[in-house]
TORKOL-4160 file (C-alpha; in steps of 0.2 Angstrom, whole numbers, padded with zeros to 4 digits, m for minus):
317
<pt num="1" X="0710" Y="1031" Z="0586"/>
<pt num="2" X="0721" Y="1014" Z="0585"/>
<pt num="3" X="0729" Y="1010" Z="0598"/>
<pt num="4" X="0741" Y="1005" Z="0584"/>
<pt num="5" X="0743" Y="1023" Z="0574"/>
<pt num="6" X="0746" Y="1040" Z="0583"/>
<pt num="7" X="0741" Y="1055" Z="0571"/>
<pt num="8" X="0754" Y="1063" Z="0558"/>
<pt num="9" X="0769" Y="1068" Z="0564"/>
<pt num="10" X="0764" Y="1086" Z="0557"/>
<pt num="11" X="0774" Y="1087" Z="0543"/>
<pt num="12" X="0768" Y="1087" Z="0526"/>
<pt num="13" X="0772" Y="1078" Z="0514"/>
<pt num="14" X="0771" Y="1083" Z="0497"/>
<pt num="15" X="0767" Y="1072" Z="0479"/>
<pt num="16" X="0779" Y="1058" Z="0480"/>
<pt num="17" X="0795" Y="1062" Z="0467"/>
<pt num="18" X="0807" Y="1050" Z="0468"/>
<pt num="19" X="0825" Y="1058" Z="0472"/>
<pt num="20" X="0835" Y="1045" Z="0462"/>
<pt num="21" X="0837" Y="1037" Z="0448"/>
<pt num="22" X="0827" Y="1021" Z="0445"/>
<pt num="23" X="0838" Y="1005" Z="0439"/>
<pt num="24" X="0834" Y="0997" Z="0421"/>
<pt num="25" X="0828" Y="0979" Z="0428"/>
<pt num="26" X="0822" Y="0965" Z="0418"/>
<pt num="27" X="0805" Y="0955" Z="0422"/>
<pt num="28" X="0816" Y="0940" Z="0427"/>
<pt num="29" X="0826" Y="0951" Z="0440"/>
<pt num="30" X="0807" Y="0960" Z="0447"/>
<pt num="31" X="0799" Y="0945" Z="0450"/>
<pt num="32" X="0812" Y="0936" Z="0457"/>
<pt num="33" X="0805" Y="0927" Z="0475"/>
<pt num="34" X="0789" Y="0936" Z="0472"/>
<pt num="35" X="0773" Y="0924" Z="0475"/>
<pt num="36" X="0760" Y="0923" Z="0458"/>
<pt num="37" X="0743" Y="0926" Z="0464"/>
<pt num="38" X="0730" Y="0919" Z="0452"/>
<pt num="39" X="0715" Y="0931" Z="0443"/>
<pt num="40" X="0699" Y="0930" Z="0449"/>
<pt num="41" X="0686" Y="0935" Z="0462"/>
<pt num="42" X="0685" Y="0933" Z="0482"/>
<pt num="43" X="0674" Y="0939" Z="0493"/>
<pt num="44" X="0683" Y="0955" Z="0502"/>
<pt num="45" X="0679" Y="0962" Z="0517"/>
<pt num="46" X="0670" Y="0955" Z="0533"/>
<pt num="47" X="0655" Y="0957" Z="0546"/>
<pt num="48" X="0665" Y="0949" Z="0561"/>
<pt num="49" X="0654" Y="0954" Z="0577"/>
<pt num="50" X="0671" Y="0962" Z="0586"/>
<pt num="51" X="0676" Y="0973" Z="0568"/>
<pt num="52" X="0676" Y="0993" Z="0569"/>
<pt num="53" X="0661" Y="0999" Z="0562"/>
<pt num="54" X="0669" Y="1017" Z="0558"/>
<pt num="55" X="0683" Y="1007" Z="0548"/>
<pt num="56" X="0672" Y="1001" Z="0534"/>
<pt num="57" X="0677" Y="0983" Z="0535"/>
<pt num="58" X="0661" Y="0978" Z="0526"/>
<pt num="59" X="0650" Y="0975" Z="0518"/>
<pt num="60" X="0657" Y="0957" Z="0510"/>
<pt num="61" X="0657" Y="0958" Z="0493"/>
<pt num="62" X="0663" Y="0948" Z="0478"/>
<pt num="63" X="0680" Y="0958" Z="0471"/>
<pt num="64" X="0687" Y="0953" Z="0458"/>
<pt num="65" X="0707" Y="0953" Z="0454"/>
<pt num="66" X="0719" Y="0954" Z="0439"/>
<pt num="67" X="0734" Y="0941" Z="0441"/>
<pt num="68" X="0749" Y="0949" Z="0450"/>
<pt num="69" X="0764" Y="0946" Z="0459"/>
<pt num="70" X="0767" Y="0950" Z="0477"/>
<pt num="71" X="0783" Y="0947" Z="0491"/>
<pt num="72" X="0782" Y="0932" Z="0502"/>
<pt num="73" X="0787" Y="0943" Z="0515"/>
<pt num="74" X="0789" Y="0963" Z="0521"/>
<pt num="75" X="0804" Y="0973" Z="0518"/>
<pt num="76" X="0819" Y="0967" Z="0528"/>
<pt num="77" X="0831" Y="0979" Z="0536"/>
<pt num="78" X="0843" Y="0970" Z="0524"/>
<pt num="79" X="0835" Y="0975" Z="0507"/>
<pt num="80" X="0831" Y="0993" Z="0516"/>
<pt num="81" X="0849" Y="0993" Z="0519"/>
<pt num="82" X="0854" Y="0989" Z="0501"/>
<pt num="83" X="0842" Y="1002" Z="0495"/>
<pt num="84" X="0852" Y="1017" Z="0504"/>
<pt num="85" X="0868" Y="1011" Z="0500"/>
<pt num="86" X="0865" Y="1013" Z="0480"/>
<pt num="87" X="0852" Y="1027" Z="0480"/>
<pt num="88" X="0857" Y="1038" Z="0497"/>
<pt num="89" X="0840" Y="1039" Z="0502"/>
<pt num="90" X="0835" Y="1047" Z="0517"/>
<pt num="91" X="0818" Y="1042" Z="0524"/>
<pt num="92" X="0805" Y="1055" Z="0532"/>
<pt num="93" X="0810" Y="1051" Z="0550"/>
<pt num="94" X="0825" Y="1054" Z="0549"/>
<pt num="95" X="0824" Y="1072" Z="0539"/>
<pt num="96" X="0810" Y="1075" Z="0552"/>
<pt num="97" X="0824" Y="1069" Z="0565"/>
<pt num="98" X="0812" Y="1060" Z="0575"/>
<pt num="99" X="0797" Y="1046" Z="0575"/>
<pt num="100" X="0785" Y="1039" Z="0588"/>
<pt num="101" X="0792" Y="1021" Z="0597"/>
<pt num="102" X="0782" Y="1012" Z="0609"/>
<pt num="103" X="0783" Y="1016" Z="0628"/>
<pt num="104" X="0792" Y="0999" Z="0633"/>
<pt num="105" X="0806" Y="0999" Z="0622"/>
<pt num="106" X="0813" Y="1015" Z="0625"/>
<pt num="107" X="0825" Y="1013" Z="0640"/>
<pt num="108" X="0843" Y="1020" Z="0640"/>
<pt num="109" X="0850" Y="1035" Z="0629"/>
<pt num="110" X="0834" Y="1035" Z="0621"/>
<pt num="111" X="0822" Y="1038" Z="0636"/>
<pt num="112" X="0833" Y="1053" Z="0636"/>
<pt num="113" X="0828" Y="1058" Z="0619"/>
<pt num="114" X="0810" Y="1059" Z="0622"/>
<pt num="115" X="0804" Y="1076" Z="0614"/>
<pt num="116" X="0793" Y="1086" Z="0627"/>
<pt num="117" X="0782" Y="1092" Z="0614"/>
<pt num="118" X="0768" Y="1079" Z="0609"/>
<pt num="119" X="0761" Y="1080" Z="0592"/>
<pt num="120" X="0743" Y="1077" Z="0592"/>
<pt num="121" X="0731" Y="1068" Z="0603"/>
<pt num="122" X="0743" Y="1055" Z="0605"/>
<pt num="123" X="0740" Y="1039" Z="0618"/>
<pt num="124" X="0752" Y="1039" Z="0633"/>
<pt num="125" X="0758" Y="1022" Z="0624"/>
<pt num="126" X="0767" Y="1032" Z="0610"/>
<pt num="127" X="0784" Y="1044" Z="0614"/>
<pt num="128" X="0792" Y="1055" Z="0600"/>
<pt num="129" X="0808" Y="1050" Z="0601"/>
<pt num="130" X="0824" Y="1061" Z="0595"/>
<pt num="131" X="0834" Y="1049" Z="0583"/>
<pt num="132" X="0822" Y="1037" Z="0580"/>
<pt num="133" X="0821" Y="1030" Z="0563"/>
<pt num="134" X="0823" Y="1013" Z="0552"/>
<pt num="135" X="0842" Y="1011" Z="0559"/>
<pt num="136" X="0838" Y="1015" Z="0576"/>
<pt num="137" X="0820" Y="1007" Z="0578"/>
<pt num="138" X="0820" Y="1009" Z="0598"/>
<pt num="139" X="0829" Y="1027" Z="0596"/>
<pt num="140" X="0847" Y="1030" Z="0600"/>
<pt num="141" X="0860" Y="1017" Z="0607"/>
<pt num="142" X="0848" Y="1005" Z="0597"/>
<pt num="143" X="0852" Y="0996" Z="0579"/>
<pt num="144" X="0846" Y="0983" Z="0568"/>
<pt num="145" X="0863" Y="0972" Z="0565"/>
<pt num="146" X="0855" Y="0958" Z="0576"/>
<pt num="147" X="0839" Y="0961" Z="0565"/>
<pt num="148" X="0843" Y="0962" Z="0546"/>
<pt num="149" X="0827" Y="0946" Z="0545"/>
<pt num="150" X="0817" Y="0958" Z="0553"/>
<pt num="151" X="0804" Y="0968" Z="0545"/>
<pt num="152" X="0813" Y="0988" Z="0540"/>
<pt num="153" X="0801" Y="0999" Z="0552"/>
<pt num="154" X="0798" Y="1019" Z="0554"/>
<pt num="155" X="0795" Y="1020" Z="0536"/>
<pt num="156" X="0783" Y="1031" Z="0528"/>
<pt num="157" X="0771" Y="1028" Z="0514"/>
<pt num="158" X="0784" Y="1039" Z="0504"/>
<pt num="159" X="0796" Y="1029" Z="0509"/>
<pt num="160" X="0788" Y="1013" Z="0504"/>
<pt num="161" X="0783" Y="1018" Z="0487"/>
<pt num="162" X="0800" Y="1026" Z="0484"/>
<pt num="163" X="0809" Y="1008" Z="0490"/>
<pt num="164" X="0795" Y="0999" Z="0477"/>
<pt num="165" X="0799" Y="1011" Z="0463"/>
<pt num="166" X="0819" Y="1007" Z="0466"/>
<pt num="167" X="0814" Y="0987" Z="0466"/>
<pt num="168" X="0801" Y="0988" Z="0449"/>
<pt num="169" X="0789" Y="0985" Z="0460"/>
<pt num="170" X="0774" Y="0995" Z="0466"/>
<pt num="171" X="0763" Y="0993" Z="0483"/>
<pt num="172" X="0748" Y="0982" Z="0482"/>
<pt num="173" X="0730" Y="0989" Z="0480"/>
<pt num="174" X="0722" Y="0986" Z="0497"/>
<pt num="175" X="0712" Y="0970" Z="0487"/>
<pt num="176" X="0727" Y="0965" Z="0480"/>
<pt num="177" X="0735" Y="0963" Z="0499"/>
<pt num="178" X="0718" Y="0954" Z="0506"/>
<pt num="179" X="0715" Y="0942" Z="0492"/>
<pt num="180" X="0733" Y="0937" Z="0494"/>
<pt num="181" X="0735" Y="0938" Z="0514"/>
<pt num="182" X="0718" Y="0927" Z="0512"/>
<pt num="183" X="0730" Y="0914" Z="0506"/>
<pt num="184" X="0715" Y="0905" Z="0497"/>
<pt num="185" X="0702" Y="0902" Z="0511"/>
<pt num="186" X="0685" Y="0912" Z="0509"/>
<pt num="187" X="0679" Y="0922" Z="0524"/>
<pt num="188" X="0692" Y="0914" Z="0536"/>
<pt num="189" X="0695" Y="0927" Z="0551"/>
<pt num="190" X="0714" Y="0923" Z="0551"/>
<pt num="191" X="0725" Y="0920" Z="0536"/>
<pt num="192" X="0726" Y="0900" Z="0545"/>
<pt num="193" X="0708" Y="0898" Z="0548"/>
<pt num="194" X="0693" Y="0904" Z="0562"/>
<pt num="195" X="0705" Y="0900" Z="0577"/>
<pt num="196" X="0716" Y="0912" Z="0582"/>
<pt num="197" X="0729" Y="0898" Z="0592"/>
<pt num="198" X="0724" Y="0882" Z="0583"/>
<pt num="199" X="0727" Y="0867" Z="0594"/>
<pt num="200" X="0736" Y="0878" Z="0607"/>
<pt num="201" X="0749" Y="0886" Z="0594"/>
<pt num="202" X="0752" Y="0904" Z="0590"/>
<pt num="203" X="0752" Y="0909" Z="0574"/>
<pt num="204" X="0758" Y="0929" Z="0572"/>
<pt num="205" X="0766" Y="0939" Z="0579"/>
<pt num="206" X="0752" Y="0950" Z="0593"/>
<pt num="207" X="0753" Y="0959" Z="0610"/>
<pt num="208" X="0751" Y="0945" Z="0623"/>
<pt num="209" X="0745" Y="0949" Z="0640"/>
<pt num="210" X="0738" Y="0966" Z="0646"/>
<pt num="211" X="0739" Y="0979" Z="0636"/>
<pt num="212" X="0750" Y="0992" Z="0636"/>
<pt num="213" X="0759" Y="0988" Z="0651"/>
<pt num="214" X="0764" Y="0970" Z="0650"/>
<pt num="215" X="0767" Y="0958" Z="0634"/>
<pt num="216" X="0771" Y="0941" Z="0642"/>
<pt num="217" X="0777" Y="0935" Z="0624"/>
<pt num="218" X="0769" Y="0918" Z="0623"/>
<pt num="219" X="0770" Y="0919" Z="0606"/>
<pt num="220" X="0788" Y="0922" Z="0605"/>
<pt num="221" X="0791" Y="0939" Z="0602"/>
<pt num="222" X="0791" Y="0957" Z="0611"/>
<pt num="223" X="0795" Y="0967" Z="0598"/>
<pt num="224" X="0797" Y="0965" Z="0579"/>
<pt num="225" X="0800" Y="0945" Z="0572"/>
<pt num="226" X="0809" Y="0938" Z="0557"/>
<pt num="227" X="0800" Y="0940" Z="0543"/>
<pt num="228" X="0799" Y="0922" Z="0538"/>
<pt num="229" X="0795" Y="0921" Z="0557"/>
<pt num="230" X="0778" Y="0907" Z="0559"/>
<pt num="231" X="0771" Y="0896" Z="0545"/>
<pt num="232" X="0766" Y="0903" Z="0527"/>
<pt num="233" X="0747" Y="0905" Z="0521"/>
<pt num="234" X="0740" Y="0897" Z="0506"/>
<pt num="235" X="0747" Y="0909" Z="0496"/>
<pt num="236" X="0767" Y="0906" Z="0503"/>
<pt num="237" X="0766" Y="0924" Z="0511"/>
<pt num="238" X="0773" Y="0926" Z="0528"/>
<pt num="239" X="0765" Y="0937" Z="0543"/>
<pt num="240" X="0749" Y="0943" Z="0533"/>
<pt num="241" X="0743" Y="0945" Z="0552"/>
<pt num="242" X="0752" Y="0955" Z="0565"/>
<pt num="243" X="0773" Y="0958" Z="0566"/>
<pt num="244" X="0769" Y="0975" Z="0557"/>
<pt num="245" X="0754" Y="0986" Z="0548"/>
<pt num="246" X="0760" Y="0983" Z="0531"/>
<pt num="247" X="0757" Y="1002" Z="0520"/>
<pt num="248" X="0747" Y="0998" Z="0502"/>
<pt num="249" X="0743" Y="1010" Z="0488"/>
<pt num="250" X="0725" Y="1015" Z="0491"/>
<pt num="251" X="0719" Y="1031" Z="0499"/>
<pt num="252" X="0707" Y="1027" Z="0514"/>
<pt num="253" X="0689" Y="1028" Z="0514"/>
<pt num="254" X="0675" Y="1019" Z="0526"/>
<pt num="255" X="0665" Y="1022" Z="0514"/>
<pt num="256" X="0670" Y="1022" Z="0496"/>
<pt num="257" X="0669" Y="1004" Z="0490"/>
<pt num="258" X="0650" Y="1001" Z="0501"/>
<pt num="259" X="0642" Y="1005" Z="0484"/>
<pt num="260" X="0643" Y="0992" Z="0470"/>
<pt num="261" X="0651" Y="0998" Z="0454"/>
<pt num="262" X="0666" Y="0992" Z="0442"/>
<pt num="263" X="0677" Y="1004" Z="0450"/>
<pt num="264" X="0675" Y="0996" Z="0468"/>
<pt num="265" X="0670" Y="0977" Z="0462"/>
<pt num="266" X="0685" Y="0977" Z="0447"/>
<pt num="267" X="0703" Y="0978" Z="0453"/>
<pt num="268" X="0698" Y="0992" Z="0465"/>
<pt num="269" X="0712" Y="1006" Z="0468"/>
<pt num="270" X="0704" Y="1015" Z="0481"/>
<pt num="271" X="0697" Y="1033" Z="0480"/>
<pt num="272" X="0705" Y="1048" Z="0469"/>
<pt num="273" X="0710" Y="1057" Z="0485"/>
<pt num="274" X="0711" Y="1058" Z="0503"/>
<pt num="275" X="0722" Y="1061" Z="0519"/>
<pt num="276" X="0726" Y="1045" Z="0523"/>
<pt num="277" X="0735" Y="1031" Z="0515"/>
<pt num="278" X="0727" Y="1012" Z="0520"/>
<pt num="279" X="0736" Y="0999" Z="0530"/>
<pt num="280" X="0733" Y="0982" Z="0534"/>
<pt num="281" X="0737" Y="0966" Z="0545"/>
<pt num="282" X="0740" Y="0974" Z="0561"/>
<pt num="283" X="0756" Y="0974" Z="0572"/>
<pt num="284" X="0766" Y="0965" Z="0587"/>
<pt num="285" X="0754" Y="0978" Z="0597"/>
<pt num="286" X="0737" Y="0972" Z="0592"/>
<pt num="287" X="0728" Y="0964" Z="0605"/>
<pt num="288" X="0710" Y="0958" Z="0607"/>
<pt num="289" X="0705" Y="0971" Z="0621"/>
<pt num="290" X="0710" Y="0986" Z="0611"/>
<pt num="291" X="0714" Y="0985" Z="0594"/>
<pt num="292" X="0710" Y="0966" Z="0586"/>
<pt num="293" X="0715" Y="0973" Z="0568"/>
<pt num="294" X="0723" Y="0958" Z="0564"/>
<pt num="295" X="0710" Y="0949" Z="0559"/>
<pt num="296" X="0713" Y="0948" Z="0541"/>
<pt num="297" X="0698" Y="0960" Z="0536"/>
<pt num="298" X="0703" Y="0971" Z="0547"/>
<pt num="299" X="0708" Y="0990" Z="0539"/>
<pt num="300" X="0716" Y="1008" Z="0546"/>
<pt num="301" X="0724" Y="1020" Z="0540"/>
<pt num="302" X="0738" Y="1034" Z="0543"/>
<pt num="303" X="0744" Y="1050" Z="0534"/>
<pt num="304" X="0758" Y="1046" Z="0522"/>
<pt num="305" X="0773" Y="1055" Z="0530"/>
<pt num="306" X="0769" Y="1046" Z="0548"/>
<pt num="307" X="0782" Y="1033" Z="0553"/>
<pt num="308" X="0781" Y="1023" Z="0567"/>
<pt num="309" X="0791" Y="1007" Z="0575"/>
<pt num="310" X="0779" Y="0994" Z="0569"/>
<pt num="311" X="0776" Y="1000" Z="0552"/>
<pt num="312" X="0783" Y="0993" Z="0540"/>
<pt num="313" X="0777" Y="0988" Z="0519"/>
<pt num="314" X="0779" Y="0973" Z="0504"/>
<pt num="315" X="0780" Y="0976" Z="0485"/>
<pt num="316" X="0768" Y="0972" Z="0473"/>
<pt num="317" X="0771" Y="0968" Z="0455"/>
């Protein structure tokens, strides 16, 4: 189990159906701030020494990728916010009326909103917390009006591809989201390069310190950071490692894309079926002794009514 995504939260979620009305928008209006990421191949996956075997990073392999568009940066509580307003939208968490938020950021009316009953094998790290959700990241008595630069969190897969469906947009394919959190370089471990703190400097957004019980912040951040927070990739994108698992289209599989076909080498779209939905880029949680997942081959997956407070998504086009 990731240190970064507890199981379901034991609801179901059913086929996604989209409980609004979808606006008429024009090209010019979808593509709007979106970053163009050129056709062609890359080599996707990894074989890094520290990677997951049971994840199915590897094997490396040449995909290749029809031209799209994709956002520079995740979802903002602002553009989340917008997205209620004209739509009325209510995400999973808050239906469910609860979501899982990290241990240390629950303090207050909150740790007195802590759900006795535990769902799943969860880690002691992650609490069920009553009235926790995308306005409310660390539970009650929390908000987000400091944080409206900040990427929107306890959101769903449904809720992602219901937010992309209202923009004209879509989520990526899982090789859509590597080739362009890749930014251009070929087999680099990080979206910058091999060094994780080149010349000293951090470059994402990860736990520092001694996981789970103290994050000394070096890198500037405890919790979520801007989205624009560090510099770009290649590519223009922002925070393609750590800040937040980022949701994409596919279902998961370790296994489905090992053999080569067109299917898996040609705009892949992941398997038919499956239980869990992928995610990539890791999280403000990810540290080396657990859960290194931000390496930028680095994959996992959770079910797609699950919503946690470092979870968040961008659109593809």
């Amino acid at each position: 189990m990731s240190c970064c995504n507890p199981p379901s939260s034991g609801h179901e979620s059913a086929l996604v159906e989209i409980p609004f009305t979808v606006p008429e928008r024009t090209r010019a209006e979808i593509l709007k701030g979106m970053v163009a990421i050129p056709e062609g191949p890359f080599l996707m996956g990894g074989d890094d020494p520290d990677a997951f075997p049971d994840d199915g990073e590897g094997p490396v392999r040449e995909v290749t990728v029809s031209a799209f568009h994709i956002d520079p940066h995740a979802v903002t509580n602002a553009q989340f916010a917008r997205f209620v307003k004209e739509t009325g939208y209510v995400t999973e968490a808050e239906r469910f009326g609860w979501s899982f938020v990290f241990h240390l950021l629950v303090r207050g009316e909150a740790a007195e909103r802590v759900l006795a009953g535990r769902p799943g094998q969860v880690p002691p790290w992650w609490l069920p917390v009553e009235g926790a959700d995308w306005r409310h990241p660390a539970g009650p008595g929390t908000g987000i009006g400091d944080r409206r630069n900040h990427p929107v969190v306890h959101v769903s897969w449904t809720d992602a591809a219901c937010y992309a469906a209202w923009a004209g947009k879509r989520l990526p394919t899982e090789a859509e989201w590597e080739k362009a959190a890749r930014g251009g370089l070929e087999q680099a471990r990080f979206p910058w390069g091999d060094d994780f703190t080149p010349r000293g400097v951090h470059r994402c957004n990860t736990w520092q310190g001694e996981f789970p019980r103290r994050n000394t912040a070096a890198d500037g951040y405890v919790d979520t950071a801007p989205v624009d927070a560090y510099r770009p990739n290649g590519y223009g994108l922002f925070n393609t490692s750590g800040n937040v698992w980022e949701w994409c289209a596919d279902w998961f599989s370790p296994s489905w894309h090992v053999e080569p076909s067109d299917a898996t080498r040609h705009d892949p779209a992941g398997p038919a079926e499956g239980s869990t939905r992928v995610m990539r880029g890791g999280s403000y949680l990810c540290h080396e002794s657990y859960c290194n997942r931000y390496r930028v081959a680095a994959r996992t997956s959770s079910t797609p009514d699950s919503a946690t407070g470092h979870a968040g998504f961008r659109c593809a086009a």
